[in-house]
C-alpha positions in Angstrom: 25.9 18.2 -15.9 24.4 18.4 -18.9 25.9 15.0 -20.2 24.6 13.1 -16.9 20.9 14.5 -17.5 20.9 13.4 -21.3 22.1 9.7 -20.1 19.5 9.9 -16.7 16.8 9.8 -19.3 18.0 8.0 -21.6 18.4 5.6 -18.6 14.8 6.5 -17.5 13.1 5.2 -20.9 15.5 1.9 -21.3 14.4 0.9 -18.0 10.2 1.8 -18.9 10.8 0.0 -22.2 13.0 -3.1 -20.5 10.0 -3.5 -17.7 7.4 -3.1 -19.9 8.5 -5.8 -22.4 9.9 -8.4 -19.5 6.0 -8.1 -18.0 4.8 -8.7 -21.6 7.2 -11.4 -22.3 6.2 -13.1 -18.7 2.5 -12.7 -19.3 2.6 -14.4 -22.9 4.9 -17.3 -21.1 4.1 -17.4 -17.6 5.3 -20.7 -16.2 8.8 -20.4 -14.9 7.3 -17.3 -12.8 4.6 -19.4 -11.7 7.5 -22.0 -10.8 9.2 -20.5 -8.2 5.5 -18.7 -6.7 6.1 -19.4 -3.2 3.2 -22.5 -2.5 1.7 -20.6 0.5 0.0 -18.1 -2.1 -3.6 -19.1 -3.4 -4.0 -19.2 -7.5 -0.4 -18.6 -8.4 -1.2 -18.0 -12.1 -3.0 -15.1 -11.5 -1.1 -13.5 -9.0 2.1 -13.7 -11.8 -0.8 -11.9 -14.1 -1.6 -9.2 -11.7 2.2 -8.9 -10.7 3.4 -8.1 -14.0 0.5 -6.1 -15.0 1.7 -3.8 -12.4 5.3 -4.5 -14.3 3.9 -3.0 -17.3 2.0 -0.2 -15.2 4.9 0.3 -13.5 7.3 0.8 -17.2 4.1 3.0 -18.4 4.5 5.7 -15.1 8.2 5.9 -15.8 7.0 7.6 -19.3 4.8 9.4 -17.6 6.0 13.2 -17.6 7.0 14.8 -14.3 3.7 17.1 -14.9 1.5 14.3 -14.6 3.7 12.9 -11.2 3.5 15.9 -9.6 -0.3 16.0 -10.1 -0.7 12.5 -9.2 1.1 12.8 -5.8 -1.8 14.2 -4.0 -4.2 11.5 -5.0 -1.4 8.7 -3.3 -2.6 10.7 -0.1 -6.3 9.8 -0.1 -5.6 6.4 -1.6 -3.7 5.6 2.0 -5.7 7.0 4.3 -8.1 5.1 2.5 -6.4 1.9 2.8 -5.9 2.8 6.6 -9.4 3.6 7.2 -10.4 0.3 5.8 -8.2 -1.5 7.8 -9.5 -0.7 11.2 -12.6 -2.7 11.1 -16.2 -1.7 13.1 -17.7 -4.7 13.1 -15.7 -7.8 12.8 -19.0 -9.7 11.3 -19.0 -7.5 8.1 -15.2 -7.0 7.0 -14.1 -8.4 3.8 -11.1 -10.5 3.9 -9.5 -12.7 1.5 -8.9 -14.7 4.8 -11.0 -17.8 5.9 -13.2 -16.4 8.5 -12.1 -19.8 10.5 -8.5 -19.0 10.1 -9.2 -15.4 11.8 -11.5 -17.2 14.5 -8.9 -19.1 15.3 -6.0 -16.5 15.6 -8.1 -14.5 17.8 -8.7 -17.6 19.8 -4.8 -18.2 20.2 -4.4 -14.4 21.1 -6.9 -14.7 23.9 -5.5 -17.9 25.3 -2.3 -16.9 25.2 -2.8 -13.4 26.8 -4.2 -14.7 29.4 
């Protein structure tokens, strides 16, 4: 048992330090990421930035000692009820999208007819 918990971390930090410098390496040389960016998502550049800063974030929290996870765990809680808060909009007017307002108008105009 002993043996398997020495190689689990020892597995634990190859894989932080593997994502940490593939998300570096693909930040510094971007290109063949941005290649193969599905064409349907807007400014693909920057979405293979934000994607592999997360990489990076993502190698960091595997260092991260369990402590610090355990702590952390609560916080995921309000960040969701957050997110699910935000998503039931009030007033249609005055929620931010990253959508076209015309591409929502016309959704909603295609669910209505088609209810009907």
């Amino acid at each position: 048992m002993e043996l398997i918990n020495k190689n689990k971390e020892l597995l634990r930090v190859i894989l932080s330090v593997s994502l940490i410098t593939v998300g570096i390496l693909h930040i510094a040389v971007p290109q063949p990421l941005v290649k193969i960016m599905p064409s349907q998502l807007p400014y693909p550049l920057d979405l293979v930035y934000l994607s592999r800063f997360y990489e990076i974030l993502g190698g960091i929290g595997l260092l991260a000692p369990p402590l610090f996870q355990a702590i952390r765990l609560p916080l995921q809680g309000v960040l969701i009820a957050w997110a699910y808060w935000y998503t039931k909009p009030d007033n249609k007017q005055k929620q931010a999208s990253i959508i076209p307002k015309s591409m929502i108008l016309k959704e909603l105009e295609q669910s209505t007819v088609s209810s009907y």
